[in-house]
N, C-alpha and C positions, 0 to 999 in steps of 0.2 A: 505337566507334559512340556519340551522343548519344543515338538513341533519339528514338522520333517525342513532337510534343506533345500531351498527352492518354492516349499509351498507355501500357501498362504497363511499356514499355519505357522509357520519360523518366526514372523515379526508379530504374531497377536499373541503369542501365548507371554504367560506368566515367569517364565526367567529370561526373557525380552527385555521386559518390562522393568525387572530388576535391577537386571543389566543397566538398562537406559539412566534408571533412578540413579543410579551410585555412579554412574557417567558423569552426568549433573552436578553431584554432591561433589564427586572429585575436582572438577571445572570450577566451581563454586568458592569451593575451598582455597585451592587455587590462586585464582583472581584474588581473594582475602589477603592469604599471603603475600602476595607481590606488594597490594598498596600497603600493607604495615612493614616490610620490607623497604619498600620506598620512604616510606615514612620516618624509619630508625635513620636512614640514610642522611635525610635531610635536618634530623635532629644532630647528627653526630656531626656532622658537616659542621652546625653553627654552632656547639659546643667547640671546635677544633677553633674557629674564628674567632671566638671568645677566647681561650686561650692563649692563643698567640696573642691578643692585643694585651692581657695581661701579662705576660710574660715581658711585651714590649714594655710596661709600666713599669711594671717590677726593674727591669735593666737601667731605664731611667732616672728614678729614685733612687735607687744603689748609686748609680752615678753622681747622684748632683747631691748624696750625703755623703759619698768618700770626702775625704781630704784628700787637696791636691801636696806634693809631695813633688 
């Protein structure tokens, strides 16, 4: 039963309660999401800063192996 609206029967019954559950689980989930999102974030972030310092190596070495000309 849903239980009428207004009475006190609306918040006790059993697709309330359902409801509530998968409220939870959504929020739950949720919150999950976000910190592994955060998380990729701040991986990918220090990958890029890796990167460039390499990249600055790389340009420096090409440099000081050319011949100057």
């Amino acid at each position: 039963k849903a239980g009428l609206v207004g009475d006190g029967s609306e918040a006790l019954n059993m697709l309330s309660k359902e409801i509530k559950k998968y409220d939870d689980q959504i929020k739950s989930m949720m919150e999950r999401l976000e910190k592994k999102e955060n998380s990729y974030y701040k991986k990918f972030t220090l990958l890029e800063k890796y990167i460039n310092q390499m990249n600055a190596q790389s340009m420096y070495l090409t440099s000081m192996l050319t011949p100057y000309r």
